[in-house]
C-alpha positions as CSV (number, residue, x, y, z in Angstrom):
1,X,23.2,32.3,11.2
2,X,23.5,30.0,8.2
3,X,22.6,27.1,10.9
4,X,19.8,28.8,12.4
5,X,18.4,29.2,8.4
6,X,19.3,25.5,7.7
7,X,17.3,24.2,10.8
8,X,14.1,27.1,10.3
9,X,13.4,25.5,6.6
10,X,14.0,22.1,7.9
11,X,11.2,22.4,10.9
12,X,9.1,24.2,8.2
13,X,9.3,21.6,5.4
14,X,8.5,18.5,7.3
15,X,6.3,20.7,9.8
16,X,4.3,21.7,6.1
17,X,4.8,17.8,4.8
18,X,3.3,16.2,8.4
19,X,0.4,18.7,8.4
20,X,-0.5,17.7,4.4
21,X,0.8,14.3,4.4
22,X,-2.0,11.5,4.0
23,X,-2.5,9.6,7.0
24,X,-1.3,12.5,9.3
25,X,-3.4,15.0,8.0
26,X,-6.6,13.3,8.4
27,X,-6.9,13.7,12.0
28,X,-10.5,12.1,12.0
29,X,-13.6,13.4,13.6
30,X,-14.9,12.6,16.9
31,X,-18.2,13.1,19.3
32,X,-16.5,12.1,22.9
33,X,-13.7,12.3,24.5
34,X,-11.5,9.6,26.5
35,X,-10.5,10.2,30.0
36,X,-8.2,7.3,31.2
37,X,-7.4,7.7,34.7
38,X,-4.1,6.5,36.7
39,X,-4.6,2.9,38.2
40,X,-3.6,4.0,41.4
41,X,-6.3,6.7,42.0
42,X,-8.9,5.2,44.4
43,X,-12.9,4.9,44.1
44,X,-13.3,8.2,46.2
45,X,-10.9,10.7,44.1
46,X,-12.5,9.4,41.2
47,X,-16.2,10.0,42.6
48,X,-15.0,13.2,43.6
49,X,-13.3,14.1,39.9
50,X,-16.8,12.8,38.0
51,X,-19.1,15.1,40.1
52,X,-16.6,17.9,39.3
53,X,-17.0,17.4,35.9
54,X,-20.4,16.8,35.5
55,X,-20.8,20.2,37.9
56,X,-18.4,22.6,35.7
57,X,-19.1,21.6,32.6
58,X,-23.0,19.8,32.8
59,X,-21.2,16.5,31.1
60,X,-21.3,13.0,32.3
61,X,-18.6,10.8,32.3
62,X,-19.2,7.4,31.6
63,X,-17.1,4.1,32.2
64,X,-16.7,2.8,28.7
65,X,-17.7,-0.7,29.5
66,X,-17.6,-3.6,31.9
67,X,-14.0,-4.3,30.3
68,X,-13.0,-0.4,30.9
69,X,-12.9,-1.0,34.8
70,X,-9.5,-2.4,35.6
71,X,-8.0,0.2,33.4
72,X,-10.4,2.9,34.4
73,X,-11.0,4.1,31.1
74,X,-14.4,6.9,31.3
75,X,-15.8,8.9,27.8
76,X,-17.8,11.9,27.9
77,X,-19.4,13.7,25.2
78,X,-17.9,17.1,23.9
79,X,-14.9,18.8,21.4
80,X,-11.8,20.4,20.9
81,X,-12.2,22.9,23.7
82,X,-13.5,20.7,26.8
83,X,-10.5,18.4,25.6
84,X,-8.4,22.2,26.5
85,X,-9.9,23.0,29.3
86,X,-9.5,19.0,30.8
87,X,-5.5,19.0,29.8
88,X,-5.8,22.1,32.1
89,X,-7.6,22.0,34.2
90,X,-6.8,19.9,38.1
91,X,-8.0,16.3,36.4
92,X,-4.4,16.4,35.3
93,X,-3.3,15.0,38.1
94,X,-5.0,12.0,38.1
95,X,-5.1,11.3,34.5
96,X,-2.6,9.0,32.0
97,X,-3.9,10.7,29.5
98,X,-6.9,12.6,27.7
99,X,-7.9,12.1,24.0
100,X,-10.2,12.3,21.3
101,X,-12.6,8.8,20.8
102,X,-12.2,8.9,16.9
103,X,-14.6,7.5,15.4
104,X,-13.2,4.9,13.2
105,X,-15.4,3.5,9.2
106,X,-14.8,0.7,7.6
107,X,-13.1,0.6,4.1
108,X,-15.1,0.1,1.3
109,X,-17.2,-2.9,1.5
110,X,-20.2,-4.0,-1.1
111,X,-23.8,-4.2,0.0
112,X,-23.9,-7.6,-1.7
113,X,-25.1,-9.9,1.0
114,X,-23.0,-13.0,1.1
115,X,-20.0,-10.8,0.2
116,X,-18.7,-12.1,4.1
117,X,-18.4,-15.4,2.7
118,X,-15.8,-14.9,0.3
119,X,-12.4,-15.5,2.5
120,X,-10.9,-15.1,-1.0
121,X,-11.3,-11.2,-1.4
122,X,-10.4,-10.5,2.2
123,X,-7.4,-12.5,1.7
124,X,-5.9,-10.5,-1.0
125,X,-7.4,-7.0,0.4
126,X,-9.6,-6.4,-2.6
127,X,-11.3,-3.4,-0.4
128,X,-7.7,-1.4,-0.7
129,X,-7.7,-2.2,-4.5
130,X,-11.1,-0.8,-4.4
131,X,-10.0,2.7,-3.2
132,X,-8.4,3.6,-6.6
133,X,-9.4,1.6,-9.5
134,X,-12.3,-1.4,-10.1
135,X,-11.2,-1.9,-13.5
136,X,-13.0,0.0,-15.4
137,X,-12.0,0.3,-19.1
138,X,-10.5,-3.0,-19.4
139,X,-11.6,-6.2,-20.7
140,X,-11.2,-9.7,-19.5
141,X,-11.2,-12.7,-21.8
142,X,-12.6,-15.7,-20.1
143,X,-11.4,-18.8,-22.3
144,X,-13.6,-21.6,-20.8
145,X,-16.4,-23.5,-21.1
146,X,-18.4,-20.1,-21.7
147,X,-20.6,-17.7,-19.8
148,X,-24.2,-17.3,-19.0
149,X,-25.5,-14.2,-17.8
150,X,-26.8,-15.0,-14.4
151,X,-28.5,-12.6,-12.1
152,X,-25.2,-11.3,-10.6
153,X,-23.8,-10.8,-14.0
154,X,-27.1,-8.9,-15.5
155,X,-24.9,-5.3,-14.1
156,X,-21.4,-6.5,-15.6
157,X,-20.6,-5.1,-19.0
158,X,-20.1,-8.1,-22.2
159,X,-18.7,-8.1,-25.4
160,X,-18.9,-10.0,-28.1
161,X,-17.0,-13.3,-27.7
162,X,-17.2,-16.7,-29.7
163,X,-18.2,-20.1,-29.1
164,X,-15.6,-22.2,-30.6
165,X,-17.1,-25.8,-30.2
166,X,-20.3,-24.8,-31.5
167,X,-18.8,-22.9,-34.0
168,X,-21.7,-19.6,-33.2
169,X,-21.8,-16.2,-31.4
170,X,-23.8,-17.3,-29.2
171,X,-20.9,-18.3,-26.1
172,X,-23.1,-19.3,-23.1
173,X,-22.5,-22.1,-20.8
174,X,-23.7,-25.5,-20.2
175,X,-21.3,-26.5,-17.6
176,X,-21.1,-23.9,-14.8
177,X,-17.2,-23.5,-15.0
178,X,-16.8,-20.6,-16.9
179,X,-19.5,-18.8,-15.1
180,X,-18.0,-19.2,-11.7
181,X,-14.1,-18.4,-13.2
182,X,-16.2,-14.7,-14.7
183,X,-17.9,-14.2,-11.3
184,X,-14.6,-14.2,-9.7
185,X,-13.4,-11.6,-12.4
186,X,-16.1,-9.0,-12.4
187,X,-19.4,-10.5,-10.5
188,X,-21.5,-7.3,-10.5
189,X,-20.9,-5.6,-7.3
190,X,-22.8,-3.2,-5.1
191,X,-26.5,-4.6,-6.3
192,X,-27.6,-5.6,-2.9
193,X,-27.5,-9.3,-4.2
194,X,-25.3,-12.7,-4.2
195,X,-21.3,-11.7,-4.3
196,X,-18.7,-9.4,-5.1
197,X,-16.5,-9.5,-7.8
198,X,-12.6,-8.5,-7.9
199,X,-12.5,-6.3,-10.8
200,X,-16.5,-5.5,-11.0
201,X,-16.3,-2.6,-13.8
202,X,-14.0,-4.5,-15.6
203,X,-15.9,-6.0,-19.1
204,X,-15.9,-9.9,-19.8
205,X,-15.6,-11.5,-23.2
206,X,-17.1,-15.3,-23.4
207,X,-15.2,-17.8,-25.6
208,X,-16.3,-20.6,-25.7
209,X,-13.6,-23.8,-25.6
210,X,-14.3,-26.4,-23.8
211,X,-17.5,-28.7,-24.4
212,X,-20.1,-29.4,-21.8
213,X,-18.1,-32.0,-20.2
214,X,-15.0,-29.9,-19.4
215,X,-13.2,-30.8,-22.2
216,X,-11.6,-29.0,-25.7
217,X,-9.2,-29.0,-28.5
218,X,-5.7,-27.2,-28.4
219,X,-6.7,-25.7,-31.9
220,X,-10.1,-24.1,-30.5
221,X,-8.4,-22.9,-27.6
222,X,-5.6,-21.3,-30.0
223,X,-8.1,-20.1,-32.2
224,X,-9.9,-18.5,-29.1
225,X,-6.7,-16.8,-27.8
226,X,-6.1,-15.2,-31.1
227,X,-9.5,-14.1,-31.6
228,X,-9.4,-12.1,-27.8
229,X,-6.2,-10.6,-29.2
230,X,-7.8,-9.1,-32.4
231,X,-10.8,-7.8,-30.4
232,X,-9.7,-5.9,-28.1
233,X,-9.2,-8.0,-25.0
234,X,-6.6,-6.7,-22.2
235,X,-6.5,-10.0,-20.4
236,X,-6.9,-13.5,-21.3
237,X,-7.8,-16.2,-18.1
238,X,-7.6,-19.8,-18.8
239,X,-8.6,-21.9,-16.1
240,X,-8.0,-25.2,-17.7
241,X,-4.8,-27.3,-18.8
242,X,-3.1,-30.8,-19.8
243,X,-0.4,-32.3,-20.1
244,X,1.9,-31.8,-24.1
245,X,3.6,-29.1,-25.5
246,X,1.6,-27.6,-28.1
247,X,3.2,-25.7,-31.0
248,X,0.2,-24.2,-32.2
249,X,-0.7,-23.0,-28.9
250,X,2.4,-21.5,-28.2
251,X,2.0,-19.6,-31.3
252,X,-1.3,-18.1,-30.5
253,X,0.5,-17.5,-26.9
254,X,3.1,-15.5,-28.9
255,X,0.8,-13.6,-31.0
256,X,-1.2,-12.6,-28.2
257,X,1.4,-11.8,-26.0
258,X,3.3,-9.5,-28.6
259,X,-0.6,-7.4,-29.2
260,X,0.5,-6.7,-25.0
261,X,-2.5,-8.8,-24.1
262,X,-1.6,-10.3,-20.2
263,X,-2.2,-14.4,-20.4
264,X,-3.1,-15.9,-16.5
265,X,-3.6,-20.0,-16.1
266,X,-4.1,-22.7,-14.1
267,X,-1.2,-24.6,-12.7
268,X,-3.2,-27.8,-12.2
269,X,-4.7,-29.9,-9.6
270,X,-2.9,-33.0,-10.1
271,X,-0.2,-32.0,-7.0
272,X,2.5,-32.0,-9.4
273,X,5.9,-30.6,-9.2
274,X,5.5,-28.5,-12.3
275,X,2.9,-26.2,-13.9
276,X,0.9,-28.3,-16.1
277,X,0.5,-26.3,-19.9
278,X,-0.6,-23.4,-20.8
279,X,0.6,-22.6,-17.9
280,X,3.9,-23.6,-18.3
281,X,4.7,-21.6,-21.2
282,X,7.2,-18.7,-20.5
283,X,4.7,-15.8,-21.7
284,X,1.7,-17.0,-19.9
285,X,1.4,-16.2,-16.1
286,X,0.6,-19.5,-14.0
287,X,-0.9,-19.7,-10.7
288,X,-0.7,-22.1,-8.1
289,X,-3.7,-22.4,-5.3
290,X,-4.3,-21.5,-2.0
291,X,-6.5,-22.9,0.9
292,X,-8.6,-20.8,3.5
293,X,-5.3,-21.0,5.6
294,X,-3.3,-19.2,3.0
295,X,-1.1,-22.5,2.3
296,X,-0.6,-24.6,-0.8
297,X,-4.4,-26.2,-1.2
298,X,-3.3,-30.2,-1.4
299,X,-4.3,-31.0,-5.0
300,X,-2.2,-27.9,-6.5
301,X,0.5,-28.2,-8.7
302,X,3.7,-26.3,-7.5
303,X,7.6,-26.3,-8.7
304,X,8.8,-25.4,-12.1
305,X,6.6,-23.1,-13.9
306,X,4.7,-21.2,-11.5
307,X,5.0,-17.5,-10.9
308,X,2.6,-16.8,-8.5
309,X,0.1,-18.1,-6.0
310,X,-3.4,-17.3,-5.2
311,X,-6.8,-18.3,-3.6
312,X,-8.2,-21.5,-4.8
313,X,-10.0,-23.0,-2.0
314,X,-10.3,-26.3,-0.3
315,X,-13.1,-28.4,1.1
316,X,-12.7,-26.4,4.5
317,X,-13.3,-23.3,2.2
318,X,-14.5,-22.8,-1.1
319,X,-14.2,-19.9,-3.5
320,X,-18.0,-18.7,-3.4
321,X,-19.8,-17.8,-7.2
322,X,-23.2,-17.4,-9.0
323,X,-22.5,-19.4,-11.7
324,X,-25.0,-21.9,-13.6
325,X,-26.1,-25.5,-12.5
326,X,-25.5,-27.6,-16.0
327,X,-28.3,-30.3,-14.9
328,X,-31.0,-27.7,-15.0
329,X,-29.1,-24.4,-16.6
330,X,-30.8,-22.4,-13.3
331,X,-28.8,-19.8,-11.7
332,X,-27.2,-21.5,-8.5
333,X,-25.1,-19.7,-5.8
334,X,-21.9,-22.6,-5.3
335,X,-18.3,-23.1,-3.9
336,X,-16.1,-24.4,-6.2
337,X,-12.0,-25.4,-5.6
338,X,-9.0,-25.6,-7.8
339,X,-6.4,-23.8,-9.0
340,X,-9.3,-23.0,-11.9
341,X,-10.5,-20.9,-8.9
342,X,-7.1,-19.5,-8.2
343,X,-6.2,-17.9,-12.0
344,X,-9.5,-15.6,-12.1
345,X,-8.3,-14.1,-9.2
346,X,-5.0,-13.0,-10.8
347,X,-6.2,-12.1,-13.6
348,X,-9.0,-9.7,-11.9
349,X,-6.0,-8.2,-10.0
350,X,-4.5,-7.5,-13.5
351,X,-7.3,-5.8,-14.6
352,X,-7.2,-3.3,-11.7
353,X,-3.5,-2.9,-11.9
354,X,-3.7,-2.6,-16.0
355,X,-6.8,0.2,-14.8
356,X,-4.0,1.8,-12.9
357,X,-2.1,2.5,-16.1
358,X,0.6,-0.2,-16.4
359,X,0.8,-1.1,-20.1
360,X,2.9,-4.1,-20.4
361,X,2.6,-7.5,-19.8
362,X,5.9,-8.2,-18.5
363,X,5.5,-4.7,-16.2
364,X,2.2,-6.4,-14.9
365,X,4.1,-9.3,-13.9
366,X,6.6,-7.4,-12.3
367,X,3.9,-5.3,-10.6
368,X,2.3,-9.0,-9.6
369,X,5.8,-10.5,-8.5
370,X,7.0,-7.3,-6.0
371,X,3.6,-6.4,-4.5
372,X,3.2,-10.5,-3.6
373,X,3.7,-11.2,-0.1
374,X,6.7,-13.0,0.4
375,X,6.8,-16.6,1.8
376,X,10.4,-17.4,3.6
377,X,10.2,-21.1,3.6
378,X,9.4,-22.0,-0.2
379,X,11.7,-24.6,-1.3
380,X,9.2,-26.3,-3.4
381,X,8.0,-23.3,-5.2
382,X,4.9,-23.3,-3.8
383,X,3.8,-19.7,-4.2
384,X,6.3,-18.5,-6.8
385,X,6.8,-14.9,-5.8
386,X,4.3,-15.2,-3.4
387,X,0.7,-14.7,-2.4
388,X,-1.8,-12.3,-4.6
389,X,-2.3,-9.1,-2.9
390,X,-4.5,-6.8,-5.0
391,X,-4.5,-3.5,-2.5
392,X,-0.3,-3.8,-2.4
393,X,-0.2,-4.2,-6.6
394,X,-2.3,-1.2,-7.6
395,X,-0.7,0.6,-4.8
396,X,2.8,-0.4,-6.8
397,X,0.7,0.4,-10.1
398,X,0.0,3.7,-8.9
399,X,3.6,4.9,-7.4
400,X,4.9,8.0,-8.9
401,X,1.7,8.9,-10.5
402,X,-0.8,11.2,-9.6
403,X,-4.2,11.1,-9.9
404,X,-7.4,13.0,-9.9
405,X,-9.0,11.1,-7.4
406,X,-6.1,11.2,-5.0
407,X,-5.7,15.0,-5.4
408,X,-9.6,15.3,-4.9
409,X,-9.6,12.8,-1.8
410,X,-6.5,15.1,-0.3
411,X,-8.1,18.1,-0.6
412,X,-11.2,16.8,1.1
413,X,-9.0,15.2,3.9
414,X,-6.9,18.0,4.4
415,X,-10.3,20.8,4.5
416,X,-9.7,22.8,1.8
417,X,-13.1,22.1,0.0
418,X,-14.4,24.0,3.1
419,X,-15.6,27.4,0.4
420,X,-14.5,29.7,3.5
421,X,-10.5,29.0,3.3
422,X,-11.0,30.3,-0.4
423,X,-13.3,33.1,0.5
424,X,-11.1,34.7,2.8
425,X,-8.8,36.8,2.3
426,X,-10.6,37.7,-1.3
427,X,-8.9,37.6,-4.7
428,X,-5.5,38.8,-3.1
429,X,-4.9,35.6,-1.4
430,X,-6.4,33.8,-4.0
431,X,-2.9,33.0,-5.8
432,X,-1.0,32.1,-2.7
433,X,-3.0,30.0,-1.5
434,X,-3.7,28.3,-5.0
435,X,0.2,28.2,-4.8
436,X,0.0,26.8,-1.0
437,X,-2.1,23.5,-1.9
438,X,-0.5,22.7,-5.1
439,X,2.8,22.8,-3.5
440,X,2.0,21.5,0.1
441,X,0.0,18.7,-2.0
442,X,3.3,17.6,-4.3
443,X,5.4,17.9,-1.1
444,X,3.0,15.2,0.5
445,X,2.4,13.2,-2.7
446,X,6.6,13.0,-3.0
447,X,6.7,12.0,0.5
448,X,4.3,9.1,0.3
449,X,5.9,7.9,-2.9
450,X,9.3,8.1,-2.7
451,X,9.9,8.8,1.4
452,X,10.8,5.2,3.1
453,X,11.9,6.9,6.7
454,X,9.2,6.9,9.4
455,X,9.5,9.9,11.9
456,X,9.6,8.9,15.4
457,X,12.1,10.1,17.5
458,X,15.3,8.8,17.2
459,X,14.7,9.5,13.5
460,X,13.7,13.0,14.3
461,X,17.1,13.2,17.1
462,X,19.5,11.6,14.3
463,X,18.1,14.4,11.5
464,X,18.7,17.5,14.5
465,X,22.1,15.8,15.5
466,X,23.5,15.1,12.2
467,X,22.5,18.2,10.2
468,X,22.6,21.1,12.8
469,X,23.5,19.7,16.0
470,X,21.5,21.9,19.4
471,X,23.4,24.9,17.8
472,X,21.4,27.7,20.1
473,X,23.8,26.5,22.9
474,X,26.5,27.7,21.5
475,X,25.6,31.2,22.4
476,X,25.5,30.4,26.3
477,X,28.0,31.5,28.1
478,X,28.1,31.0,31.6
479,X,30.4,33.0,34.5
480,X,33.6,30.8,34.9
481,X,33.0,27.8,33.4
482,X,34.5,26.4,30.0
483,X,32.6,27.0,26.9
484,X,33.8,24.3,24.8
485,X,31.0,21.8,25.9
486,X,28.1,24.0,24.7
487,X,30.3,24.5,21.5
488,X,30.4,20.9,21.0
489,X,26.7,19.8,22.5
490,X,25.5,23.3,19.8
491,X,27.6,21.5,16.7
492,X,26.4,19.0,14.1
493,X,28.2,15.8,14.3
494,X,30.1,17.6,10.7
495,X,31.6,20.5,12.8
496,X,32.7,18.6,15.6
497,X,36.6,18.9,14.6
498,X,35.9,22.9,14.2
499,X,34.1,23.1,17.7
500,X,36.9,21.6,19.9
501,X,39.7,22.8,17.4
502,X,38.4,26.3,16.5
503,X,38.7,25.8,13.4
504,X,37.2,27.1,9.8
505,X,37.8,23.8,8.1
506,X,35.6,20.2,7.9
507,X,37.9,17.7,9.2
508,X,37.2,14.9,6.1
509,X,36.4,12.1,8.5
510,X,33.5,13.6,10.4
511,X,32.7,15.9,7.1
512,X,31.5,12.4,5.2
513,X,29.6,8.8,5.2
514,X,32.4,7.9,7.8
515,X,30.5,8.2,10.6
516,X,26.9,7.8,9.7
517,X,28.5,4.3,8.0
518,X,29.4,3.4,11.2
519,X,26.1,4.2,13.3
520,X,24.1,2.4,10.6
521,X,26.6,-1.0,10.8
522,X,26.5,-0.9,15.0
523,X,22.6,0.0,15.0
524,X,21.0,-1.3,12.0
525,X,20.0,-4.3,14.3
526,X,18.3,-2.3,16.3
527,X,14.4,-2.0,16.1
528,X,14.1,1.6,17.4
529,X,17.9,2.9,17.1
530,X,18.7,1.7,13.8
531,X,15.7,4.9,12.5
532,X,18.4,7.2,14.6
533,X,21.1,6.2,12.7
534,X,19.2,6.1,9.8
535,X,18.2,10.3,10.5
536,X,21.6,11.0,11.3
537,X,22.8,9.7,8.1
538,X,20.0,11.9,6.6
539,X,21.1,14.8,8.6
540,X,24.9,14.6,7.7
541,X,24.3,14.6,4.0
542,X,22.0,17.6,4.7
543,X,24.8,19.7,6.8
544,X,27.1,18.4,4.2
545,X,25.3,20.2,1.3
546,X,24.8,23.0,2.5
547,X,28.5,23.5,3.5
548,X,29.3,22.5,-0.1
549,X,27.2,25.5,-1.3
550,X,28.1,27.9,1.3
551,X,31.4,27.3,2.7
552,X,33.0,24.2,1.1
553,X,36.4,24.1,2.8
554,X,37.4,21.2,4.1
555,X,41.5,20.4,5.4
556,X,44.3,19.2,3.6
557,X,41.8,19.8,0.2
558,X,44.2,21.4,-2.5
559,X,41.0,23.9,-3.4
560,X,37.5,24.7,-2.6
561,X,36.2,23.0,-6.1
562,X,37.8,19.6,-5.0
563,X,36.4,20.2,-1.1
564,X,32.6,21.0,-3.1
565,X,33.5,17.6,-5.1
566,X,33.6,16.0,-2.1
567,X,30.9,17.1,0.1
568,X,28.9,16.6,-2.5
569,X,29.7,13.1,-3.3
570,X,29.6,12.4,0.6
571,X,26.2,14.1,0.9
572,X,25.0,11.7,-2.0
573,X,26.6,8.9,-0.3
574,X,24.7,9.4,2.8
575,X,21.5,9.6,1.4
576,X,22.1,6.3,-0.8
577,X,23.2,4.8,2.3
578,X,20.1,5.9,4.5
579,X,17.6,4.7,1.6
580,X,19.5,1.1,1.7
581,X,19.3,1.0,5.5
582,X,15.5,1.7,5.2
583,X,14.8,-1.0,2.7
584,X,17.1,-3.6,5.0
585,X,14.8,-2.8,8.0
């Protein structure tokens, strides 16, 4: 009995998590149906099996296309119940299989018109980014040769900034740099003109350092960092550098830093094996550059200082802006390269992950640094952690938090907004089912979050095995032949000992991480069998915890509170040991 309880809440939990879980639950909508019939069926059954269909049910079934012949693969229009009566009806026969044709969206994309051009978002999966968070709320300080407001800027927020080499408010540009570095930041996005921008809602504060010629003064640049730290900026992007330590620099750096204001630069373009400076300084975040191709663009610096790696283009590919053209200050739409290009693009993804609600500078780093994807073969430092991904970092930002617009877009995907599953029932099942989507909802969220295992069947075999074992076969009994091997095929991997001894007692080396140690050091190789072992591990430490609440004994233990102890521990054991399994694979 207590087995058939422990196995009833199991199939109920994960059957309630599966149904609620995001990605499961959205089963998608469809208008046809596949029917993809066996390669061995010849042209006459299959002439024969159309004109049924279109007979019985008045529907036509149509050969997808020219490259649907070989495989015979056929769609016809309908729903849910011709997809019944098909799966039951004498097409069965002749049939691999019959599904829904989902139809499948793509994710968020702008309406801005050259947004295809711009490799660089695709590359670090802005669109994912996009799902949750386009910065809104924060503000970017762009320390560069300033910032005119070109046409695809008019919709992007400003505040005030400073223009240092003029010494005046006024902190447009004559150069076209600092332009292109904001575009990249927060172009406005979704106006049906020009290009996209990473962190579009995001606001950009102009400071003006460098002259018309490219060039500026440590002190103004100083000056400039200081001032974004007493007015409210969130980020501070410098795509410029040189060579010399600068004391005064390093200063404002610390100031700024210490106000939790995150500092993003350029590594440099001189192909050097170390960041050039600001870059270089331990508080500041420095970016090296990557081509179309996703490796090290030829004129970036790599090496000692850099912490992370990002697009920058190349003259195959270049990062794609609305920026200004200095000869004639008119709006010009151009490709730029360097690692000038590569910094903005950080620093946009720390605006979204700072909009996710990550404070700290050093916890945006980290948040930078662990949702990078990984290179193996770095021994030049190259990419530093690795390569930008915006939709992995504000999926790290948001772990363990939930959030409106999650609970809202769950609700929707899982059908409860329908006004009917609230209507029935009146104010009686009000409650419970109130109760039913806030709990079914925290199930899934805790799933998604904090639930590395991926059901498939040996997972789902290893979970029966090791926590409950086929226990309704103990119960056969069958004229003149021994019971013991439905005792031991009905007994978790746990109660083995107890099924062949007949005994009351856990023997101590199935009854802990013995055994699902051992599974996970043969099998963790494995692509498929390692998730088995992985369940069964899973499965023991649920058996075992139970049994520690219910019947702890366990032989040659001096008492039943030392047998708990150890259950316990063992059911902790295997669950640490699962979750590290899972990471390894």
């Amino acid at each position: 009995m207590k087995k058939l309880l422990f196995l009833i809440l199991f199939i109920v939990g994960l059957w309630v998590a599966l149904m609620n879980f995001k990605g499961l639950a959205t089963q998608g909508t469809y208008e046809s149906i596949i029917v993809n019939f066996r390669e061995d069926v010849s042209t006459t059954t299959l002439s024969e099996q159309i004109e049924a269909i279109a007979s019985k049910y008045d529907k036509t079934l149509s050969l997808n296309s020219v490259y649907a012949i070989d495989e015979h693969i056929y769609t016809v229009s309908g729903d849910k119940d011709l997809i019944n009566n098909l799966k039951h009806s004498s097409l069965k026969q002749y049939v691999d299989y019959i599904e829904p044709n989902y139809i499948y969206h793509a994710l968020e994309s702008p309406n801005d018109p050259d947004y295809s051009k711009q490799w660089n978002l695709h590359n670090i999966h802005v669109e994912r980014a996009w799902e949750e968070t386009k910065g809104e709320g924060i503000t970017v300080a762009v320390i560069d040769t300033g910032v005119s407001r070109v046409p695809d800027l008019r919709q992007t927020e400003f505040v005030a900034g400073y223009d240092f080499v003029n010494d005046r408010n006024d902190a447009s540009d004559d150069n076209g740099h600092g332009t292109h570095v904001a575009g990249t930041i927060a172009q406005s996005t979704n106006n049906n003109y020009g290009v996209a921008g990473i962190a579009y809602q995001a606001k950009i504060m102009p400071l003006k350092v460098l002259s018309g010629q490219g060039g500026g003064s440590v002190s103004d640049i100083a000056d400039a960092i200081r001032f974004a730290a007493d007015n409210g900026a969130d980020i501070i992007n410098m795509s410029l550098g040189g060579g010399g330590e600068s004391q005064v620099m390093k200063d404002a750096i610390d100031y700024a830093y210490d106000k939790g204001v995150v500092i993003i630069a350029a590594a440099g373009n001189s192909n050097q094996n170390a960041a050039s400076y600001p870059a270089r300084y331990p508080k500041v975040i420095s970016v090296s550059a990557l081509d179309a191709t996703g490796k090290k663009a030829n004129y970036s610096n790599y090496g000692a200082g850099v912490d992370i790696s990002a697009p920058g283009g190349s003259e195959s590919g270049k990062i794609l802006q609305e920026t200004i053209d200095p000869t004639t200050g008119e709006a010009v739409f151009s490709g730029f390269q360097g690692t000038s290009m590569a910094a903005p693009h950080v620093a946009g993804v720390a605006a979204l992950v700072k909009a996710s609600g990550i404070e700290k500078p050093n916890e945006i780093l980290a948040v930078l640094k662990q949702s990078s994807r990984k290179v193996e073969e770095d021994t030049f430092n190259y990419y530093g952690a690795g390569q930008l991904d915006a939709g992995e970092a504000v999926k790290l930002a948001l772990k363990g938090q939930i959030t409106f617009r999650d609970f809202f877009r769950w609700l929707r995907d899982s059908g409860y907004l329908n006004p009917r599953f609230w209507i029935d029932g009146g104010m009686v099942a009000l409650l419970p089912k109130l109760l039913m989507v806030l709990g079914s909802y925290l199930l899934a969220f805790l799933l998604r979050n904090y639930f590395p295992f991926s059901f498939t069947s040996p997972f789902n075999w290893g979970l029966v095995l090791g926590s409950s074992g086929l226990f309704f076969l103990q119960g056969i009994y069958i004229f003149d032949l021994p019971q013991w091997p439905f005792r031991v095929m009905g007994s978790s991997i746990p109660e083995l000992a107890n099924s062949v001894q007949g005994t009351a007692s856990l023997n101590p080396f199935l009854a802990s991480v013995l055994v699902p140690f051992v599974l996970i050091a043969i099998l963790l190789g494995h692509r498929s069998w390692k998730w088995f072992a992985i369940g069964t591990s899973l499965g023991v430490a649920g058996c075992l915890t139970v049994h520690a609440i219910m019947s702890p004994a366990v032989w040659a233990m001096p008492s039943l509170d030392v047998s708990r102890a150890f259950l316990g521990v063992n059911a902790f054991c295997c669950v640490a040991l699962a979750c590290l399994a899972s990471k390894r694979s």
